[in-house]
C-alpha angles and dihedrals in degrees: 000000000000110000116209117251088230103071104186097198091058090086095045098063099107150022095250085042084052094040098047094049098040103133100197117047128195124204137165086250078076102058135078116179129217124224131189109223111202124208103246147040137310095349113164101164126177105214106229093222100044114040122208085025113114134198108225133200108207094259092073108035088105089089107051094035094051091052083046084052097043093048087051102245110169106208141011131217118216135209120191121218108189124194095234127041129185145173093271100038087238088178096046097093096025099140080215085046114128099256087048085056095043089050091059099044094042089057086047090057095043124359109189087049106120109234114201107182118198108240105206124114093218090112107042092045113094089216091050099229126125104247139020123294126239105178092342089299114109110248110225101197098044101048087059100083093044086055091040082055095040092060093042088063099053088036097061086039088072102271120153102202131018114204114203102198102165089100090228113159123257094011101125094050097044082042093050083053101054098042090056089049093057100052087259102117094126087062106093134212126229106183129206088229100162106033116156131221089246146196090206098067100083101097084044094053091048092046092058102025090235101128116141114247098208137032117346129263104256092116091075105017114067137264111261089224093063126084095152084050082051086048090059101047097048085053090055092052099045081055101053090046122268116163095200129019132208143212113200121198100052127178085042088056120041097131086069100048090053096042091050083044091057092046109047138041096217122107112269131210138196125212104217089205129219093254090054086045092049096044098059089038090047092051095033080064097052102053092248102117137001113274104202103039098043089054084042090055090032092063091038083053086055100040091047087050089069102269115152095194134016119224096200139160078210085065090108104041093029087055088045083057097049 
C-alpha cells in the first residue's frame, strides 16, 4: 500500500501543533450577554427554562455586570420586563422605564461597558405580540413611531446601540431617522434582520413574559424554510442604515449566517437562543453529553460560520473557560 506524502494527523499530534494551525478562534472579544432586567427591587430571580439564567432588578445588576467586566466581556444585551403592560405599550418608551434606569446604572458601574437594548414591544404589550393590533392583525406602519421612540429613549439614557428586532417593516430606516433627528447619530443600530418564527424561542418567552396570547407571529418573523428571503431583508436593512446585522436563531441557521457573511461587509451576529442554550444545559444535567465542551464546540460553530460577534446566555462560563 502506497501512503500519501500529505499525512493530515501529523499536525494534530499535539495540543501546541493543534493550537498553532486552528483556523477559527474564539475569544471573549466575540461575545455580548443578555439580561433580563426586571421592574422592582431586589429581584434576583433564576429563570425555570433556562438555569443559571436570573431575572435582575436594577439594584442588583453590580454584580453581574462587574463578573461580565472582569471576564472581559465587551457588551451586554438588555431585555425589559415592566410591571404593567397594555395594548398600546404605554411603558415601552417611558425615559423612567425600567431598560432607561438599567442603562444608567449600568454606566455608573462601568462606563466603558457597551450597552446594546432590544427595541421590540412583545413584552410590554399585554397581548404579547410585537406591534400594535388593528383587528388582531399587527399594523406595520403604525408600530414604527412606538419603536422610534423606544430606542430614543434608550438611546438618550446612555445606550450605545439600540436592536429592533420586531422585524416590522420599515423600522431601521424610520429609527435612523429619528435618531439623527435627535443629535444621536453616533447610536447604532444592529438589527435583527433576519430573525425566524422559532421553535427555539420557549425558555426565552417564559424568561421575559412576552408570549403572545393569541395566534403566533409568523406573520412578521420568517419562515424557517427561507435564506434568499434572508438575503433581502438584510439588503433592506444595510439601506436604511443599519451598521450590524444579525441571524437569530443560530445554531439552527448557520447556512445563513455564512451565506449573509459572504455577501455583506457588515458585521454579522449570531443570537445563540435560549432553546439552543436549554438543550445542551438540560442534557448536560442528566449525564448525557458533556456541558462545557459542547457549548465550547456550539459558539466556535457559530464563529467559524462567519459570526463576528456571539449573542449568548454561555458568555460567562464560556469566557471563564477562555
Amino acid at each position: 500500500m502506497q501512503f500519501p506524502e500529505y499525512r493530515a494527523r501529523r499536525v494534530r499530534r499535539s495540543a501546541n501543533l493543534r493550537r498553532m494551525v486552528r483556523e477559527t478562534s474564539l475569544l471573549v472579544d466575540d461575545f455580548i450577554f443578555p439580561l433580563f432586567i426586571q421592574e422592582g427591587k431586589g429581584i434576583t430571580s433564576e429563570i425555570e427554562g433556562m438555569p443559571g439564567q436570573f431575572r435582575y432588578s436594577v439594584d442588583r445588576l453590580k454584580e453581574v455586570v462587574k463578573e461580565s467586566t472582569d471576564l472581559g466581556i465587551p457588551a451586554l444585551l438588555l431585555f425589559g420586563l415592566p410591571e404593567k403592560k397594555d395594548a398600546l405599550a404605554s411603558a415601552a418608551a417611558d425615559p423612567k422605564g425600567v431598560v432607561p434606569q438599567a442603562i444608567r446604572a449600568i454606566k455608573k458601574i462601568n462606563p466603558e461597558m457597551t450597552v446594546i437594548t432590544d427595541v421590540c414591544v412583545c413584552g410590554y404589550t399585554d397581548h404579547g405580540h410585537c406591534g400594535v393590533l388593528k383587528d388582531k392583525e399587527v399594523d406595520n406602519d403604525q408600530t414604527l413611531e412606538l419603536l422610534s421612540e423606544m430606542a430614543l429613549a434608550h438611546a438618550k439614557a446612555g445606550a450605545d446601540v439600540v436592536a429592533p428586532s420586531d422585524m416590522m417593516d420599515g423600522r431601521v430606516g424610520y429609527m435612523r431617522e429619528s435618531l439623527d433627528e435627535e443629535d444621536l447619530g453616533h447610536v447604532a443600530i444592529m438589527s435583527y434582520s433576519a430573525k425566524y418564527s422559532s421553535a427555539y424561542y420557549g425558555p426565552f418567552r417564559e424568561a421575559a413574559h412576552s408570549a403572545p396570547q393569541f395566534g403566533d407571529r409568523s406573520s412578521y418573523q420568517m419562515d424557517p424554510a427561507n435564506i434568499r428571503e434572508a438575503l433581502r431583508e438584510v439588503t433592506l436593512d444595510v439601506a436604511e442604515g443599519a451598521d450590524m446585522v444579525m441571524v437569530k436563531p443560530a445554531l439552527a441557521y448557520l447556512d445563513v449566517i455564512a451565506q449573509i457573511r459572504d455577501e455583506f461587509d457588515l458585521p454579522v451576529a449570531a443570537y445563540n437562543v435560549s432553546g439552543e442554550y436549554a438543550m445542551i444545559k438540560a442534557a448536560a444535567e442528566r449525564g448525557w453529553v458533556d456541558g462545557p465542551r459542547m457549548i465550547m464546540e456550539t459558539l466556535t460553530a457559530m464563529k467559524r460560520s462567519g459570526a463576528d460577534m456571539i449573542i449568548t446566555y454561555h458568555a460567562l462560563e464560556a469566557a471563564r473557560k477562555l
